[in-house]
N, C-alpha and C positions, 0 to 999 in steps of 0.2 A: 613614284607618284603617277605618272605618264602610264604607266600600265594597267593600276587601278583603275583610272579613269577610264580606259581602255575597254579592260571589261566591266567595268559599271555598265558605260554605254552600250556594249554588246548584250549585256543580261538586259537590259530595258527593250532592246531592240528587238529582240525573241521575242518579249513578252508583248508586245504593241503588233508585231504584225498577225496577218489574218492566216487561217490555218492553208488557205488556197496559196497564199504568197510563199507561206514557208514550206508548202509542198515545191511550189517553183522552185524555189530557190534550193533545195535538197536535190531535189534531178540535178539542175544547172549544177550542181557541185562534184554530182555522181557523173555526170556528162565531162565535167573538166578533167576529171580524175581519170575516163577512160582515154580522152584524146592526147593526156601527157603522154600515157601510154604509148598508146599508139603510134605520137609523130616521134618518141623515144625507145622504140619499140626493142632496136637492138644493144642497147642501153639500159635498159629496166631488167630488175631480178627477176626471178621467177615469184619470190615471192610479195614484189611490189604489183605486180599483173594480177597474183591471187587476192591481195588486197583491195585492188581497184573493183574487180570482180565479185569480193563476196561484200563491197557495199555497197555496191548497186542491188546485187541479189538482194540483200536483206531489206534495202528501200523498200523495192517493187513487192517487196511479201508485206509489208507495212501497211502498203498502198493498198494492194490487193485486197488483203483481209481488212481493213477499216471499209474499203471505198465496196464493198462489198457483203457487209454484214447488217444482218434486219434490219441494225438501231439504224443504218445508214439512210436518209429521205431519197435519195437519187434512182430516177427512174431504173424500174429491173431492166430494161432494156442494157442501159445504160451501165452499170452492174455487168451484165453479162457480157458487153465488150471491152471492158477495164479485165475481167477476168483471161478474158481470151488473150487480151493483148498482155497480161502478166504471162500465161503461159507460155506464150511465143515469148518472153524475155527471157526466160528460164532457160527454154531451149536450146536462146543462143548463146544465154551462157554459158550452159555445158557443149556447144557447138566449137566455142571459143577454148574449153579449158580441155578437150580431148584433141582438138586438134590447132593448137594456138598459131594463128596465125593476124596480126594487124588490121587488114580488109575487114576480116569479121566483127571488129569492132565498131565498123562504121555505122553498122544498122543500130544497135545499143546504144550511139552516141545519138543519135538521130533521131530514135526515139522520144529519148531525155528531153532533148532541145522543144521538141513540138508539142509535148505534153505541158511541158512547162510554160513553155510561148502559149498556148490553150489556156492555161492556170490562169495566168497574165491577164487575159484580155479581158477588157471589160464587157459584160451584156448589152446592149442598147437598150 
C-alpha cells in the first residue's frame, strides 16, 4: 500500500511541477549520476560510466532541440548559446568516452549544476 501511495504521489508530482523546474531537476539528476561516477570512478563498470554518459547526452539533445526550435519563444540570441553550449557538451562527452578519465567529468557536472541553479531562480 506504502508503495502505491508512493507513486501516486510521484505521478502527481510530475504533473504539478513547471516545465523550467523539471528541466532542473533532470540536469540535477544527470549531474548526480556523473559525480557517483566520478568520486567511484575506480569502482564503476564500464558500462555504468556509459550509462551515466548517454543520459546526460540524450538530456542535452532534449534540451537542445526543444530550447531551440521555432515553436520555442526564447530569444535567438539566447537559442544560439543553449546551442553552442550543447555542442560543447557533446564534445566532452566524447572527450570523456575516447579518453575516460574522472577530471573530465568535472566540467559536465558543472555544467548541470549551473544551468539548473539558472532554471531555479526566480526573475525579479
Amino acid at each position: 500500500m506504502y508503495k502505491q501511495a508512493a507513486q501516486a504521489y510521484q505521478k502527481t508530482s510530475q504533473v504539478a511541477v513547471s516545465p523550467r523546474e523539471l528541466e532542473a531537476t533532470l540536469l540535477m539528476k544527470a549531474a548526480a549520476r556523473l559525480q557517483l561516477i566520478k568520486d567511484e570512478w575506480d569502482e564503476s563498470s564500464f558500462a555504468e560510466k556509459d550509462e551515466a554518459l548517454t543520459y546526460n547526452r540524450k538530456l542535452w539533445t532534449v534540451l537542445v532541440t526543444s530550447a531551440t526550435s521555432d515553436e520555442n519563444p526564447l530569444p535567438q540570441d539566447v537559442k544560439n548559446n543553449l546551442a553552442t553550449l550543447g555542442v560543447f557538451v557533446f564534445k566532452q562527452t566524447m572527450a570523456v568516452m575516447m579518453d575516460p578519465q574522472p577530471e573530465k567529468l568535472g566540467t559536465l557536472i558543472s555544467i548541470n549544476r549551473n544551468i539548473a541553479e539558472g532554471l531555479r531562480a526566480r526573475p525579479e
